[in-house]
C-alpha atoms as a printed R data frame, in Angstrom:
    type eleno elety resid chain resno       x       y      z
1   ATOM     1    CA   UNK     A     1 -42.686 -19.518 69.588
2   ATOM     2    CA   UNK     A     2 -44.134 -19.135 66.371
3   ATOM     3    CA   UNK     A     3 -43.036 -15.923 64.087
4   ATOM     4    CA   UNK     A     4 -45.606 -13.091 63.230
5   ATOM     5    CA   UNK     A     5 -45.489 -12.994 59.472
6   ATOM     6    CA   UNK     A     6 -46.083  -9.309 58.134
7   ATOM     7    CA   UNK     A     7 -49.076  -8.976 55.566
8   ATOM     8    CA   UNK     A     8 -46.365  -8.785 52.359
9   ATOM     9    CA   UNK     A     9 -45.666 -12.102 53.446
10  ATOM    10    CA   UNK     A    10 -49.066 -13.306 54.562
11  ATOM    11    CA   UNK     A    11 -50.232 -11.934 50.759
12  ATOM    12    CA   UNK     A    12 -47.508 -13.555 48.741
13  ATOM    13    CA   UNK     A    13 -47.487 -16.642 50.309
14  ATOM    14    CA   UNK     A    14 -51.639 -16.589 50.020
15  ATOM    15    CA   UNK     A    15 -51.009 -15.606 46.551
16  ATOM    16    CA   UNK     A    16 -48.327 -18.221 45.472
17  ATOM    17    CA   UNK     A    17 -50.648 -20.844 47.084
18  ATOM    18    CA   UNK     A    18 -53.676 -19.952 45.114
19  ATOM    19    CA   UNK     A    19 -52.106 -19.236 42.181
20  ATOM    20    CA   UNK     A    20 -49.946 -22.301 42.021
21  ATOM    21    CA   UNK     A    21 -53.216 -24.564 42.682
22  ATOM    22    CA   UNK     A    22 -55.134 -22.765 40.193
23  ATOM    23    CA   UNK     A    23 -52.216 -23.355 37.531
24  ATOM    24    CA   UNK     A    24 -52.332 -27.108 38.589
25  ATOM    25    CA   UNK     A    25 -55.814 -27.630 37.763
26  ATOM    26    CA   UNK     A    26 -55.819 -25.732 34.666
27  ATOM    27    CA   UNK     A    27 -52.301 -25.390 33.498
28  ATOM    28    CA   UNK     A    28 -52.546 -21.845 32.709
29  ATOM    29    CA   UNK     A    29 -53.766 -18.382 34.461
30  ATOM    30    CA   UNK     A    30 -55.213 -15.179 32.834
31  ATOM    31    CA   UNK     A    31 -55.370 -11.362 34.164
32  ATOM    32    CA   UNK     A    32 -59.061 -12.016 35.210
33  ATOM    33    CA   UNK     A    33 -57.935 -15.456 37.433
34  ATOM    34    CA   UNK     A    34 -55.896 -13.310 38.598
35  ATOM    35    CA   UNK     A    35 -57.965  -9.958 39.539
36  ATOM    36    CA   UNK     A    36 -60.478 -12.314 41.366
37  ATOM    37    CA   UNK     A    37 -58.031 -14.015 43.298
38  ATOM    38    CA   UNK     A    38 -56.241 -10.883 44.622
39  ATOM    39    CA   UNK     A    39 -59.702  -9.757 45.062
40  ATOM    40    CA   UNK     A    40 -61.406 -11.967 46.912
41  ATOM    41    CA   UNK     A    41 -58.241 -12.146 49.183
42  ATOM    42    CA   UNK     A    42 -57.689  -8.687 49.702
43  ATOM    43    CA   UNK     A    43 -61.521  -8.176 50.639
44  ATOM    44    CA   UNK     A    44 -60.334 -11.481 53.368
45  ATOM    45    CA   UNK     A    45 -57.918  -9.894 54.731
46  ATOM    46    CA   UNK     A    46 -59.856  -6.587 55.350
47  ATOM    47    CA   UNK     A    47 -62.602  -9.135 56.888
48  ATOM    48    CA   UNK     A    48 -59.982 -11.058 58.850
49  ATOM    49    CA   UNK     A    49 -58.750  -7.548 59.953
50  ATOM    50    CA   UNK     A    50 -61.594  -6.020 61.115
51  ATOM    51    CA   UNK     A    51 -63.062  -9.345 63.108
52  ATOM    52    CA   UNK     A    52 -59.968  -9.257 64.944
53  ATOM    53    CA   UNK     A    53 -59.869  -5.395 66.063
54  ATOM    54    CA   UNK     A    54 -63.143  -3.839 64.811
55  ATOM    55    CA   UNK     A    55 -61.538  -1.062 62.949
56  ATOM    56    CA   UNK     A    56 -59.451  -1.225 59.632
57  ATOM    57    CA   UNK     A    57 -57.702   1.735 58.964
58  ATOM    58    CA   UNK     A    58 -56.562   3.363 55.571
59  ATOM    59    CA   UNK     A    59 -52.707   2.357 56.351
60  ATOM    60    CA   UNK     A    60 -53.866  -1.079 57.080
61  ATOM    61    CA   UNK     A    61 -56.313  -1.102 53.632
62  ATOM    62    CA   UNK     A    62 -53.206   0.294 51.975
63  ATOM    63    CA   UNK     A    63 -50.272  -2.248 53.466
64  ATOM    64    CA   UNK     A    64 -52.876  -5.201 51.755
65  ATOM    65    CA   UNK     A    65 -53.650  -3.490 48.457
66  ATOM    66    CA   UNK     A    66 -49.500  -2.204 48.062
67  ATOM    67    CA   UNK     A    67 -48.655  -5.962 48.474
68  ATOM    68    CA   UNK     A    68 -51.068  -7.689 46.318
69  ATOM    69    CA   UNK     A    69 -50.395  -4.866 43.954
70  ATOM    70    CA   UNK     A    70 -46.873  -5.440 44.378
71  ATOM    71    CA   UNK     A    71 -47.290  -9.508 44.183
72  ATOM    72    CA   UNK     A    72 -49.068  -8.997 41.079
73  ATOM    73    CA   UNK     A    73 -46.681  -7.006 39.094
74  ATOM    74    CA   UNK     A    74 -43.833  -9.063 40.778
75  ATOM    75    CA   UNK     A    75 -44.721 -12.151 39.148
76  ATOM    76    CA   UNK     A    76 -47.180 -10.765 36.113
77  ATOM    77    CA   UNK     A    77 -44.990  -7.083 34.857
78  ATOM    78    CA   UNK     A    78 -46.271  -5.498 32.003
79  ATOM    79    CA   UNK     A    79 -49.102  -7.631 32.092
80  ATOM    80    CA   UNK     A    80 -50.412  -6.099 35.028
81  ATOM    81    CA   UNK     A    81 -51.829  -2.861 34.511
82  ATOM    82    CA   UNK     A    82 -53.003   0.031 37.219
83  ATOM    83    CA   UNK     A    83 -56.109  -0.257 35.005
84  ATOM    84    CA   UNK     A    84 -55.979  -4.235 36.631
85  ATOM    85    CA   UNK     A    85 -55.057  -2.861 40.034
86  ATOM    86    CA   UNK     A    86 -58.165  -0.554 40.160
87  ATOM    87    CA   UNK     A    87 -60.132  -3.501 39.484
88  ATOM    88    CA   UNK     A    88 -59.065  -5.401 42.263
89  ATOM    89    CA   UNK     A    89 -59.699  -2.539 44.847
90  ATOM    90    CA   UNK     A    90 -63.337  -1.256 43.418
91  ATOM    91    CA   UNK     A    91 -63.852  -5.617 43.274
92  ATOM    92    CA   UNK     A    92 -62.537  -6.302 46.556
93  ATOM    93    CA   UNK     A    93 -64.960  -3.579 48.494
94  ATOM    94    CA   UNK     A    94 -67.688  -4.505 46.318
95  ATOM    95    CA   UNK     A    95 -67.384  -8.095 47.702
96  ATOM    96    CA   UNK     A    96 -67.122  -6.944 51.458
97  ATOM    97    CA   UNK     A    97 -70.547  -5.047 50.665
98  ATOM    98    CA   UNK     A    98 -72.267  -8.372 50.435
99  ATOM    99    CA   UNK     A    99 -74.262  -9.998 52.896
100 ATOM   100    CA   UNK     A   100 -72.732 -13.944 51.854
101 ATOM   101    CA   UNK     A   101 -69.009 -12.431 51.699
102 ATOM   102    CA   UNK     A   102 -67.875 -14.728 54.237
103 ATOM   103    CA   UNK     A   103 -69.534 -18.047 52.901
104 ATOM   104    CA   UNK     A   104 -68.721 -16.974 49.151
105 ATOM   105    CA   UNK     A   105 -65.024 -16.114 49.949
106 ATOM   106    CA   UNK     A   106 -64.967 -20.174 51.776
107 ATOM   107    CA   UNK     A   107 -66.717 -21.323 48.243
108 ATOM   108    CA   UNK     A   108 -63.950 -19.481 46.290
109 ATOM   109    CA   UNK     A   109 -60.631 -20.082 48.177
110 ATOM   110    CA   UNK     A   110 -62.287 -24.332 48.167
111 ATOM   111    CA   UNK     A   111 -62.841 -23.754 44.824
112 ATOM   112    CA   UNK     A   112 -59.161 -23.150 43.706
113 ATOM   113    CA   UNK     A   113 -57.425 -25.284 46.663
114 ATOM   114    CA   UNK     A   114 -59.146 -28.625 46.009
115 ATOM   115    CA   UNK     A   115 -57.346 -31.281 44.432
116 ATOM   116    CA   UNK     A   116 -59.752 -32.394 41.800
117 ATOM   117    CA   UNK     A   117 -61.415 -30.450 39.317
């Protein structure tokens, strides 16, 4: 029987994945790779959320954002600012409010996974 994972896991394991790949193709990462990749998967998760129950709460919207906040200054400390956080959380419900989000978020998360750039 497979293991639930919680979402702090689900996001840092998301997280290490994309950021690792991205770092692979372009040896290096800056604060705005990073804001659009916690970004676009926070704004996932939400989606993935609220296909599977209809709802999304504001504990569930702040579970994802606390972890991807907490990812991010994990592995990024001073250089991650709340400034940065905000970003991610005005950019990740601006990206639900689009019509494409679904196809755009596939485009992205491609984007950064493939092998070649």
């Amino acid at each position: 029987m497979e293991e639930q994972l919680t979402i702090k896991e689900v996001v840092y394991r998301d997280m290490d994945t994309l950021i690792m790949a991205k770092v692979n193709k372009n040896e290096s990462i800056d604060i705005n790779d990073l804001i659009d990749i916690s970004s676009y998967l926070a704004a996932s998760l939400f989606r993935e959320r609220w296909k599977q129950k209809g709802e999304l709460n504001e504990e569930e919207i702040n579970v994802v954002l606390g972890s991807v906040g907490d990812f991010c200054h994990d592995h990024f400390g001073e250089h991650f600012t709340q400034e940065d956080f905000d970003k991610i959380v005005k950019i990740a419900q601006l990206l639900l409010q689009k019509p494409t989000f679904d196809t755009d978020s596939k485009d992205f998360f491609d984007e950064i996974i493939k092998a070649d750039s």
